[in-house]
N, C-alpha and C positions, 0 to 999 in steps of 0.2 A: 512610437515606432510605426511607419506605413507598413502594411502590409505586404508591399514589395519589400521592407528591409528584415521583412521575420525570418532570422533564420530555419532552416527545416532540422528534421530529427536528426539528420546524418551530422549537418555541422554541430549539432550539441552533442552527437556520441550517442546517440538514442536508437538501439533497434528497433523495429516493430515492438505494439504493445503484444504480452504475453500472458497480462493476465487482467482482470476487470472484476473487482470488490463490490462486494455488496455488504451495508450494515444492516443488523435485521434487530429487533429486540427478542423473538424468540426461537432459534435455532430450529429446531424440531416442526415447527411452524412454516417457517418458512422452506425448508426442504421437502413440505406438502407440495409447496408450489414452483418449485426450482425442479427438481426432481424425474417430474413427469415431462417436463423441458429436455433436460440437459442427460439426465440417466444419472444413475446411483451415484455418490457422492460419498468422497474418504472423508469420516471427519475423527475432532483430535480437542484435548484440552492443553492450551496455550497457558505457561504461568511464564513471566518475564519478570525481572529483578535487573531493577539498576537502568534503566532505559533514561535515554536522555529527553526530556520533554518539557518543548519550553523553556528550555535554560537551568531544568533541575530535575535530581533523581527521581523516576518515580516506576513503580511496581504494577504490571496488570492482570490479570486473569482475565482469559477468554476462552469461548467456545467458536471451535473452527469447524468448516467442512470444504473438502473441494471437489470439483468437480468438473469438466472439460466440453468445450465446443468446437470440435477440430484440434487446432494447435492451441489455441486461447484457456488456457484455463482460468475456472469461475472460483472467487471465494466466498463463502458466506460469513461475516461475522456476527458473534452475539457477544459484546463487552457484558463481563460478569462481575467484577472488583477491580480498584484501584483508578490512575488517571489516564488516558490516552487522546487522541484524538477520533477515536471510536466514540466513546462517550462524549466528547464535546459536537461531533455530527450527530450524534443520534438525540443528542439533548435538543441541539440548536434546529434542526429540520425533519429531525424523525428520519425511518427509515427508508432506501433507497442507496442509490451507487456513493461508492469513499473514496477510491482511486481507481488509477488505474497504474501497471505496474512494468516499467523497464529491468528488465534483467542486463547487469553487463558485466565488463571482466573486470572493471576499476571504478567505482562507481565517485572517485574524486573529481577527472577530468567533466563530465556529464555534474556533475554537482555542483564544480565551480561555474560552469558557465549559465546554469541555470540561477544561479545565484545575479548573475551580473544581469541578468533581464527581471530581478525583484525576486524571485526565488524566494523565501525563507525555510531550512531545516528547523520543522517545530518535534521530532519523534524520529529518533537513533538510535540503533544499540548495534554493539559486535561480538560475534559466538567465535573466538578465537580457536577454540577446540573443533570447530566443523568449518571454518576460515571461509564464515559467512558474516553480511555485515551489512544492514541496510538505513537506507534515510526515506522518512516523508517529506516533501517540499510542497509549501503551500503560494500558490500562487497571490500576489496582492489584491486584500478586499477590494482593491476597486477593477480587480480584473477576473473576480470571480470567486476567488480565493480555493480554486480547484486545486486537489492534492495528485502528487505524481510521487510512487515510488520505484526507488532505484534500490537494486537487490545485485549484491554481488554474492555467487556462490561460485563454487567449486563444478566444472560441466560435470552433467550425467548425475548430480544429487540434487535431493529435496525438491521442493516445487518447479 
């Protein structure tokens, strides 16, 4: 696909990015250096059960922090147990940026069509009980294989 045929965000259903991850390996560590940047930072322990990944169930444990620049909010991860694509970046390249994150109100239409330009959903799960529900989509190794996630929630909750 030319570059004059790249669709832009609006046709794929994509607002502005709202948020830009970072994987770290040691949390505390790196909020030394995020910190004095960006200003104090909420953080939180993440345990997930049942997450789709890869094409089968699997369980993670993490430690979270967040924290804002403007409208942009920042997140820090540290994978602590289990399988993710947290641990498969931080294995494969070490630390540095994971995604970056579209918030939207249906996150199927923006899914499918990111799908039909190579797309792949490798890491899903849905919180039916807070009727939140997000995917990571990895773009083709031979086009970078940059992750983008799509976060549907509820306006005025969570991140």
């Amino acid at each position: 696909m030319s570059q004059d045929a790249s669709p832009s965000a609006a046709e794929l259903g994509l607002p502005p990015i709202d948020q830009v991850a970072w994987i770290v390996r040691d949390l505390d560590r790196a909020l030394e250096t995020f910190e004095p940047i960006f200003g104090a930072f909420t953080r939180m322990e993440s345990a997930l059960e049942g997450c789709d990944y890869r094409g089968r169930k699997a369980d993670v444990s993490m430690r979270i922090a967040f924290g804002r620049s403007g409208p942009l909010e920042i997140e820090l991860i540290e994978p602590v147990s289990g399988e993710s694509p947290h641990f498969e970046l931080l294995e494969r390249y070490g630390e540095g940026v994971h995604h970056v994150r579209f918030r939207v109100d249906d996150l199927d239409p923006p899914r499918e069509k990111l799908e039909a330009l190579g797309f792949e959903v490798i890491w899903a799960h849905a919180m039916p009980a807070i009727a939140t529900r997000w995917a990571y989509l990895e773009a083709p190794p031979e086009r970078g294989g940059a992750l983008i996630e799509l976060l549907e929630m509820p306006p005025g909750t969570g991140a």
